[in-house]
C-alpha positions as a Markdown table, in Angstrom:
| # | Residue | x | y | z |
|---|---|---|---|---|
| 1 | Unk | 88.3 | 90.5 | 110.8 |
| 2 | Unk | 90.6 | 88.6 | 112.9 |
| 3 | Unk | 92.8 | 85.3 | 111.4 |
| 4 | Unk | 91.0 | 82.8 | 113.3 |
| 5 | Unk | 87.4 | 84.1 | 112.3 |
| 6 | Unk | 88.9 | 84.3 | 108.3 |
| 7 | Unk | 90.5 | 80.6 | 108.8 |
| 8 | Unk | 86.7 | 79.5 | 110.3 |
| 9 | Unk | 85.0 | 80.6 | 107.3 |
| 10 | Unk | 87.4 | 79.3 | 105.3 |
| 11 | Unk | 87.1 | 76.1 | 107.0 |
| 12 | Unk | 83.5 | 75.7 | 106.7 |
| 13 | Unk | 83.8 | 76.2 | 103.0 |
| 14 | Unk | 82.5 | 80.1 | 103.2 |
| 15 | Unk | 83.9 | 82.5 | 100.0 |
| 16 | Unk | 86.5 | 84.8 | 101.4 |
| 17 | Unk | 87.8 | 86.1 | 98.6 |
| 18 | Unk | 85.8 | 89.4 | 99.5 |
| 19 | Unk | 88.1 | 89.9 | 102.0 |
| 20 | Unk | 91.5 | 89.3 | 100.6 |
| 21 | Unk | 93.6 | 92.1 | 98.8 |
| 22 | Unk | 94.4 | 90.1 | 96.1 |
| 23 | Unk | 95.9 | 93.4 | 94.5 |
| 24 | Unk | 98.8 | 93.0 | 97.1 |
| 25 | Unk | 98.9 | 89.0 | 97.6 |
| 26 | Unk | 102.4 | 87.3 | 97.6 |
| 27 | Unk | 104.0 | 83.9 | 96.8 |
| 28 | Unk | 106.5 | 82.9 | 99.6 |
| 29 | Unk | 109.8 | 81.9 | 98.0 |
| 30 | Unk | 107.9 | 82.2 | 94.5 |
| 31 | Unk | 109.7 | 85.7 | 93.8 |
| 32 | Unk | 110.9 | 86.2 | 90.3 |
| 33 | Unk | 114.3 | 86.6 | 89.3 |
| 34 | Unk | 115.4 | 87.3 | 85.5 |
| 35 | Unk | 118.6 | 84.8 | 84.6 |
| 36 | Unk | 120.3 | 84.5 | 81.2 |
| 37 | Unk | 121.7 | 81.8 | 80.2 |
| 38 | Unk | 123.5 | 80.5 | 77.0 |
| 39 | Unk | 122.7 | 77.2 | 75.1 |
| 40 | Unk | 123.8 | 76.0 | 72.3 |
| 41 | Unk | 121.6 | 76.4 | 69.0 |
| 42 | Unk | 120.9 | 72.1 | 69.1 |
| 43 | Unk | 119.6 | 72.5 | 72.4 |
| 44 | Unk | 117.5 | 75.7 | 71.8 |
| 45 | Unk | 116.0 | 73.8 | 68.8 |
| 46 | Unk | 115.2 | 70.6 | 71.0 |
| 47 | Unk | 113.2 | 73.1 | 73.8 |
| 48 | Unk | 111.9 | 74.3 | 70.9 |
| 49 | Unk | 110.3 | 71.4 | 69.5 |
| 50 | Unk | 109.7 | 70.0 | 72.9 |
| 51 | Unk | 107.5 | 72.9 | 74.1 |
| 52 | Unk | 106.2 | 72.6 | 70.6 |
| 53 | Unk | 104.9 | 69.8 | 71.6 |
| 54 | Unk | 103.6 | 70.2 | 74.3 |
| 55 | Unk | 101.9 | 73.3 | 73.6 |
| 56 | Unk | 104.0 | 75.6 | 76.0 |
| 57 | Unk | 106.4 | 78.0 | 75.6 |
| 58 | Unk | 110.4 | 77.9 | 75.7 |
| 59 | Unk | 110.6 | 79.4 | 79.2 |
| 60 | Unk | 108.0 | 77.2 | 80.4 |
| 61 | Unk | 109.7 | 73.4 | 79.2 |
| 62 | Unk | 112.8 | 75.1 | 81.0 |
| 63 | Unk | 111.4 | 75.7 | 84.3 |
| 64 | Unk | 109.3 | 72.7 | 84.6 |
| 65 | Unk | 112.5 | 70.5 | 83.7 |
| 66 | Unk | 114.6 | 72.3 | 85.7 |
| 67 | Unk | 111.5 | 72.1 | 88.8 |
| 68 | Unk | 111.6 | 68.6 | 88.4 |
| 69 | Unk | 115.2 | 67.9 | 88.5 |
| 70 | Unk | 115.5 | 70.1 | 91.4 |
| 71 | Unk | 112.7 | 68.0 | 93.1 |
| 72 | Unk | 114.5 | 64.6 | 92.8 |
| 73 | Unk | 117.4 | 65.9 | 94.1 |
| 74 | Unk | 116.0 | 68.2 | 97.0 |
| 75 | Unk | 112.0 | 66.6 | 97.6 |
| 76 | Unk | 110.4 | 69.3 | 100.2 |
């Protein structure tokens, strides 16, 4: 099937999941990338309690704190 006749179904609201390899789908400029970085033990507990909270995990409060910071500094 060609683009423009997968972007016309799409457009008229037609499932095309059928013909997507999901199996081998990609996120532009979504590629993960392991980091470590040290805090100190009252800032790990504050995540901590923080994701607690919010019913997430560590990792999770970090990136979207550090998503949003990034965002008011550099909006797309």
């Amino acid at each position: 099937m060609k683009a423009t006749e997968l972007d016309r179904r799409f457009d008229d609201g037609d499932d095309i999941t059928d013909e997507l390899d999901l199996d081998n789908a990609r996120r532009p400029l979504r590629k993960q990338k392991r980091v470590n970085v040290d805090f100190p033990t009252w800032m790990i507990d504050s995540l901590d309690r923080e994701a607690a909270r919010l019913g997430v995990t560590r990792q999770s409060i970090i990136k979207i704190w550090l998503a949003e910071r990034l965002e008011q500094h550099h909006p797309h």
